[in-house]
C-alpha positions in Angstrom: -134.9 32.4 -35.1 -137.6 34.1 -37.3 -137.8 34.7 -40.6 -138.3 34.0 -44.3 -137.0 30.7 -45.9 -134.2 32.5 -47.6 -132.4 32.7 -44.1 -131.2 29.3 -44.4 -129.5 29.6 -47.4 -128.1 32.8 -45.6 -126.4 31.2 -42.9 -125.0 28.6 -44.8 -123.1 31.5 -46.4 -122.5 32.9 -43.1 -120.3 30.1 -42.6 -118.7 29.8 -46.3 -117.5 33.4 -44.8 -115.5 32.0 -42.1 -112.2 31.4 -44.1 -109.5 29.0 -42.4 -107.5 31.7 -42.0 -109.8 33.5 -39.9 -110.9 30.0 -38.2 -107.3 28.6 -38.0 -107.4 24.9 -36.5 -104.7 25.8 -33.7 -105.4 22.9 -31.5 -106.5 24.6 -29.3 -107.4 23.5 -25.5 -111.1 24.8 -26.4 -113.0 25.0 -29.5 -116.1 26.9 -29.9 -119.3 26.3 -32.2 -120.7 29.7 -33.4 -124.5 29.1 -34.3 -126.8 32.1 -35.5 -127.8 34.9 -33.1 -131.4 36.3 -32.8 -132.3 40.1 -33.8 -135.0 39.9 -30.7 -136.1 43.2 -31.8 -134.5 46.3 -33.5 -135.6 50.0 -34.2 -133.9 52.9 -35.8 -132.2 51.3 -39.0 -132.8 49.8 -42.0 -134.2 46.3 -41.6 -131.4 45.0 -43.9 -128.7 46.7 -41.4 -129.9 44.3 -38.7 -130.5 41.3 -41.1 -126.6 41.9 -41.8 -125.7 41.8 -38.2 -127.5 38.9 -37.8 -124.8 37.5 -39.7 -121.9 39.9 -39.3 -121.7 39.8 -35.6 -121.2 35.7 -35.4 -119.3 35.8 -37.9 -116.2 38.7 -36.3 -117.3 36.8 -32.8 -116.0 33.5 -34.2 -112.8 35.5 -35.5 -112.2 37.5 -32.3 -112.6 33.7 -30.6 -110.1 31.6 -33.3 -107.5 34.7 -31.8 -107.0 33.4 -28.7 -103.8 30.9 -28.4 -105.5 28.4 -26.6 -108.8 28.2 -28.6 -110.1 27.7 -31.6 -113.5 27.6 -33.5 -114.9 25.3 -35.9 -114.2 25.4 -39.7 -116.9 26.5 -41.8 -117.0 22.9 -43.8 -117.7 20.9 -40.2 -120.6 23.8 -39.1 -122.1 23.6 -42.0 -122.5 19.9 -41.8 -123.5 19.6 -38.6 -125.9 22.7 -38.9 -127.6 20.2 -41.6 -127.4 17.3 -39.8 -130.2 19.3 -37.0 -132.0 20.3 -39.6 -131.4 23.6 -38.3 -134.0 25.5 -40.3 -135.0 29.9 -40.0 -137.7 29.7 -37.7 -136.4 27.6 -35.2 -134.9 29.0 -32.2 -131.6 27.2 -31.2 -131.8 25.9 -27.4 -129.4 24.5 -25.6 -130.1 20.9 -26.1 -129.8 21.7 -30.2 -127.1 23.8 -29.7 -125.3 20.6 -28.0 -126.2 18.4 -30.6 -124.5 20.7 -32.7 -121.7 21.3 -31.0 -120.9 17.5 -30.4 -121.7 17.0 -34.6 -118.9 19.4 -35.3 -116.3 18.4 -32.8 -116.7 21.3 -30.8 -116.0 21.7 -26.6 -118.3 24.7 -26.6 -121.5 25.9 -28.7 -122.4 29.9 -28.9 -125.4 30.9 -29.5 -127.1 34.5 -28.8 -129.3 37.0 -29.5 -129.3 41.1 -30.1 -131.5 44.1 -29.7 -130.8 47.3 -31.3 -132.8 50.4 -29.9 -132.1 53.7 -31.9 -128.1 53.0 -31.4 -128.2 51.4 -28.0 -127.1 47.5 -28.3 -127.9 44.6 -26.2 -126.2 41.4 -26.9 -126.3 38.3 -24.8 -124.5 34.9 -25.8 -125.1 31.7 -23.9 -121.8 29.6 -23.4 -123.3 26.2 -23.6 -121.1 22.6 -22.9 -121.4 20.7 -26.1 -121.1 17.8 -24.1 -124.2 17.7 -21.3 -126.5 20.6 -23.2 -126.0 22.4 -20.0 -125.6 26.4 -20.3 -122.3 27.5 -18.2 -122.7 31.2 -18.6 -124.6 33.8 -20.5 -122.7 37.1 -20.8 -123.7 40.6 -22.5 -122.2 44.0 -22.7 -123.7 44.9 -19.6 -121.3 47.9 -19.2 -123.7 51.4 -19.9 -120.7 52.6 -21.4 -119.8 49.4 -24.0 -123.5 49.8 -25.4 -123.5 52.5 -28.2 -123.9 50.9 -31.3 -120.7 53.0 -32.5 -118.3 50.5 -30.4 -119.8 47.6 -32.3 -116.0 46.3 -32.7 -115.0 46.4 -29.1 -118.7 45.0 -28.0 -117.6 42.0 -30.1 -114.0 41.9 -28.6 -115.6 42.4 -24.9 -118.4 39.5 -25.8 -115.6 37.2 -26.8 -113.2 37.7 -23.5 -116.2 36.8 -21.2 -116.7 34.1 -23.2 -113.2 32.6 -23.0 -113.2 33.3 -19.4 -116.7 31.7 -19.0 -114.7 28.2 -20.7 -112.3 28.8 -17.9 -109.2 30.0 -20.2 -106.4 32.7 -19.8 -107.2 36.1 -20.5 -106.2 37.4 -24.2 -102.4 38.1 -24.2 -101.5 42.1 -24.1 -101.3 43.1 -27.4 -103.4 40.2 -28.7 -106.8 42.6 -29.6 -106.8 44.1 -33.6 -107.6 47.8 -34.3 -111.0 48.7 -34.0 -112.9 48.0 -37.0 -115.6 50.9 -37.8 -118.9 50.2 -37.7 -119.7 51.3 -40.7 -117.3 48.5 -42.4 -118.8 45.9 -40.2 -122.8 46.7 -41.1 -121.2 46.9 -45.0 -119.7 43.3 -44.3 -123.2 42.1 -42.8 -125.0 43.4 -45.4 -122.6 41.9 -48.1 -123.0 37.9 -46.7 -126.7 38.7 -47.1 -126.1 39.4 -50.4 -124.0 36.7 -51.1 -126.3 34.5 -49.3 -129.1 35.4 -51.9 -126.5 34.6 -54.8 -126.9 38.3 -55.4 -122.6 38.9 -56.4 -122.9 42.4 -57.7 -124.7 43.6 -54.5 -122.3 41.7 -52.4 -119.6 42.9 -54.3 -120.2 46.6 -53.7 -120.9 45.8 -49.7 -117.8 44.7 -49.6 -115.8 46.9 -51.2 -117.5 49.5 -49.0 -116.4 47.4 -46.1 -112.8 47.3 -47.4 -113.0 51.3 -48.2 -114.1 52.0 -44.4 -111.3 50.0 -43.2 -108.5 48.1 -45.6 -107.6 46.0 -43.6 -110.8 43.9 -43.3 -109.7 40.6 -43.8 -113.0 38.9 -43.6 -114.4 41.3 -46.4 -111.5 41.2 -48.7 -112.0 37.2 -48.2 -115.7 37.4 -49.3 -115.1 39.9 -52.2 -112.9 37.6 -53.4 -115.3 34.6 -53.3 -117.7 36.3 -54.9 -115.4 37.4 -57.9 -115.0 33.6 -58.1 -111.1 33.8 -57.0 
């Protein structure tokens, strides 16, 4: 990954974000690592829109995954350790083999990792399922569909990216009826953009990106969770 210093103390938030509610420990048959994606290269927003979904878009992903009955993903405590334990620093691209090493830190079956590219609206996402186990990946998988590539459908790329990826581990489609409502995409770049802030110990800017998540849909759980940390409840 590339960037300034101040991204590692960003993803550390990104996964203070993660609340146990959201990660539940279900024991599950598969539990998934969720390491940083990559912006590869995005045009047509503000720099700090992508910066967000840098953050953002792991963040729901790892949500979407902990939904599934028989899967889970790893609390934000164990990431965070393990992510320390590499050394994983904001310049250095996660492989597979660090991925693994990762993965097996923080007791995890599988490790995600992935990268993005926003064109003017039109998104790209990839994620590489990788075995925690043998460093090997099993599957990389992307919104491939023309028609699940408009930046408005951000919610239901992230839905989409996380059933190919429990399939990819070899588990049981979601349940009918398992999927939340759509959450805009306007509360999602507002929730991005409010872990950045709170990442740079910035609470009054992170504040009001959250509330403006939680005013384009209420029933953001993630961004009431991080309004809350940063009002110090």
């Amino acid at each position: 990954m590339k960037g300034a210093p101040l991204r590692t103390t960003v993803w550390i938030w990104i996964l203070a974000a993660l609340t146990p509610a959201s990660l539940a420990a279900q024991s599950g048959e598969a539990r998934f690592a969720v390491l940083p994606f990559e912006n590869t290269g995005s045009y047509g927003q503000d720099r700090e829109v992508f910066e967000g979904l840098e953050l953002g878009f792991p963040a729901l992903l790892a949500s979407a995954l902990a939904r599934h009955p028989a899967a889970d993903a790893v609390p934000r405590g164990a990431l965070l350790a393990a992510m320390r334990k590499q050394g994983l620093g904001p310049s250095q691209r996660v492989d597979a083999a660090a991925a693994a090493d990762v993965g097996r830190a923080a007791g995890a079956r599988y490790t995600v990792t992935g990268s993005f590219a926003d064109f003017y609206g039109k998104l790209r996402v990839n994620a590489r399922l990788v075995d925690a186990k043998t460093g090997e990946i099993l599957k990389v998988v992307s919104n491939d569909d023309p028609k699940l590539q408009d930046r408005s459908q951000l919610a239901a790329i992230i839905q989409a990216m996380a059933e190919r990826l429990v399939a990819a581990a070899g588990l049981q489609p979601f349940p009918v009826g398992s999927t939340p409502p759509a959450i805009p995409t306007e509360a999602i770049s507002a929730f991005g953009r409010g872990l950045l802030y709170e990442g740079r110990d910035d609470r009054a800017k992170a504040s009001e990106f959250y509330r403006g998540a939680l005013t384009a849909y209420p029933g953001f759980q993630e961004a009431a969770a991080g309004l809350e940390r940063v009002r110090g409840g």
